[in-house]
C-alpha positions as CSV (number, residue, x, y, z in Angstrom):
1,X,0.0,0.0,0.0
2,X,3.0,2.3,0.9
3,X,4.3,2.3,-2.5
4,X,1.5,2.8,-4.4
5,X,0.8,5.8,-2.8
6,X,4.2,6.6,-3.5
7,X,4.0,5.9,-7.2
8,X,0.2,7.5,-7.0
9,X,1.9,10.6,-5.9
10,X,4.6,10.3,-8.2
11,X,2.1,10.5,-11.2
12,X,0.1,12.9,-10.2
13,X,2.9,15.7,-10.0
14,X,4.9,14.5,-13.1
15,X,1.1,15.1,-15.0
16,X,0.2,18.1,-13.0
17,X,3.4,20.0,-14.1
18,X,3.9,21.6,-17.7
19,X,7.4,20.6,-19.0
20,X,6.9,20.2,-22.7
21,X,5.9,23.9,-23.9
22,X,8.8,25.7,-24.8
23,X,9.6,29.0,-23.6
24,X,7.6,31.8,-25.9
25,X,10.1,33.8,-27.7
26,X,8.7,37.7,-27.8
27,X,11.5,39.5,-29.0
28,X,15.3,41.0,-29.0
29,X,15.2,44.5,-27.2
30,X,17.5,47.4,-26.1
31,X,20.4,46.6,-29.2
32,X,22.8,49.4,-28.3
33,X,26.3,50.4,-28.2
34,X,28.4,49.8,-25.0
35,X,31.4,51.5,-25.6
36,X,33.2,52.7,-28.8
37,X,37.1,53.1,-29.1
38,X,39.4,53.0,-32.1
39,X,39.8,48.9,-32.1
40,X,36.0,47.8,-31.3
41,X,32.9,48.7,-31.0
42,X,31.1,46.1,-28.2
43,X,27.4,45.9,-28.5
44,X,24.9,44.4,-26.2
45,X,21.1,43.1,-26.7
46,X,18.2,41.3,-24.6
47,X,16.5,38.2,-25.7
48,X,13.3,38.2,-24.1
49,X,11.7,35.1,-23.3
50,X,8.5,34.1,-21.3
51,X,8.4,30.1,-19.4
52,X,5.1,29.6,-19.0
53,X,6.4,26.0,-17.6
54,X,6.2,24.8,-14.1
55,X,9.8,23.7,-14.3
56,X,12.9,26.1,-15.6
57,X,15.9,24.8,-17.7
58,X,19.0,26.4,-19.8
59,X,19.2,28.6,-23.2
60,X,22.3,28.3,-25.0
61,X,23.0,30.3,-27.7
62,X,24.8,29.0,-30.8
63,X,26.4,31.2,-33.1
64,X,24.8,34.2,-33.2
65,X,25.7,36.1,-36.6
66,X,25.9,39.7,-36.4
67,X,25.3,41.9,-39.3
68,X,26.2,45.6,-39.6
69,X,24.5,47.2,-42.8
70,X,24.3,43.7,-44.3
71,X,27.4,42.5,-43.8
72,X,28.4,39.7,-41.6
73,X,30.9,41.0,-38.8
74,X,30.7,38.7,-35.7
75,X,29.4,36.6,-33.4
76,X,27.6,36.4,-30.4
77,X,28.1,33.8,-27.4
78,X,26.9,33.9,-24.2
79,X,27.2,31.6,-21.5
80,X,23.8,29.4,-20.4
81,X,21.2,31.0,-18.5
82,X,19.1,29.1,-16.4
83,X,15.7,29.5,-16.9
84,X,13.1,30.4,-14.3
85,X,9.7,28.6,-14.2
86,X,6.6,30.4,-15.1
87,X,8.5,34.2,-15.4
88,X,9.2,36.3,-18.0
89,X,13.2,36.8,-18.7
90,X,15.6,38.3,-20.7
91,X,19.2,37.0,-22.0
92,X,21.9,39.5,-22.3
93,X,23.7,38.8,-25.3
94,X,27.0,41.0,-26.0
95,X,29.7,41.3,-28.9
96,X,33.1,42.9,-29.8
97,X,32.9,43.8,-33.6
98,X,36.6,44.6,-34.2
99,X,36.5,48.1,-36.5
100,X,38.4,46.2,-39.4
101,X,35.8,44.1,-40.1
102,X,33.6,47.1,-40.9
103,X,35.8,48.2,-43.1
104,X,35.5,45.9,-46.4
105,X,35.1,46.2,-50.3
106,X,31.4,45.4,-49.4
107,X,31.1,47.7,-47.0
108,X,32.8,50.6,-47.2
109,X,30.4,52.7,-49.5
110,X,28.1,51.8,-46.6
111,X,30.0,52.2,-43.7
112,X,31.2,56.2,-44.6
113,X,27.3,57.2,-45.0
114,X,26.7,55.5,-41.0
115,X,30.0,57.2,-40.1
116,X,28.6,60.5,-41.1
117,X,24.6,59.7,-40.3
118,X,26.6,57.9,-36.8
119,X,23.8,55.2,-37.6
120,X,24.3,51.8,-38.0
121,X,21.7,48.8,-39.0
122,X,22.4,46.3,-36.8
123,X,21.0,42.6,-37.7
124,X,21.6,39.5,-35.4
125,X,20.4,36.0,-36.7
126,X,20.8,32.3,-35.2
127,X,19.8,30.2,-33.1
128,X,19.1,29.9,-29.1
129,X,18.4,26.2,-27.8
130,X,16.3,26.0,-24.6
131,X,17.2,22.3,-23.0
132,X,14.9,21.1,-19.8
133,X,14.3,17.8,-19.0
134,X,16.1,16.0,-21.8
135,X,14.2,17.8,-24.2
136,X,15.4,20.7,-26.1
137,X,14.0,23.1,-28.5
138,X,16.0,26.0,-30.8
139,X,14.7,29.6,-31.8
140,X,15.6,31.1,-34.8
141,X,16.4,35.0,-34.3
142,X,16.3,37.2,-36.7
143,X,16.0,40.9,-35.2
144,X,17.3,44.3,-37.0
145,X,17.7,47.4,-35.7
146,X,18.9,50.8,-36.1
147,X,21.5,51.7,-33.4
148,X,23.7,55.2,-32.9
149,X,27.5,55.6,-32.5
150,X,29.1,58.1,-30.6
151,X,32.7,58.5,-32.3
């Protein structure tokens, strides 16, 4: 009798709890500029998510490209975040986009009209794999926006 209500119990939480809806992707916010110099310019960005899961678990991002005005200059990494159940969250994602990468055959017609506007169009697309409970599930991300530069 003892372990049956033991396994009866068991059940009844493991069924009771959501664990296989993934985390709701809403958007990437606040793109902006950290800090400027001569060498790099590091940016930073949210990832906001919302777990409507009883139970949390890890994103992991993998490879983040990031475009400025259409041309591929860097990656993003972060390290894993743990997930909290049933919150909204945000990931901080950062990057160092060394200057000589801006400047390229591609780019450079581009790159002296944001230097004079100090505007540039700032693209980050990949993925970000949410992992709980052996399962895992990856968002694409595909977010643009405009950002200014102080120089």
């Amino acid at each position: 009798m003892k372990r049956f209500l033991i396994l009866l119990t068991t059940t009844c939480c493991f069924f009771n709890c959501k664990v296989r809806e993934k985390p709701i992707f809403i958007s990437v916010k606040n793109i902006e500029v950290l800090e400027s110099t001569s060498k790099n310019i590091t940016l930073s960005a949210n990832a906001l998510f919302e777990n409507p899961n009883d139970i949390g678990g890890q994103l992991k991002t993998n490879g983040i490209e990031i475009y400025v005005n259409d041309n591929i200059v860097g990656y993003v990494s972060a390290e894993n975040f743990k997930v909290p159940a049933r919150k909204e969250f945000s990931v901080p994602l950062k990057a160092k986009i060394p200057i000589d990468s801006l400047i390229s055959d591609k780019s450079l017609s581009g790159l002296i009209g944001s230097l004079f506007s100090k505007k540039f169009k700032v693209q980050y697309k990949g993925d970000i794999i949410y992992k709980a409970l052996g399962f895992s599930y990856p968002y694409k991300i595909n977010q643009t926006e405009t950002v200014k530069i102080k120089l």
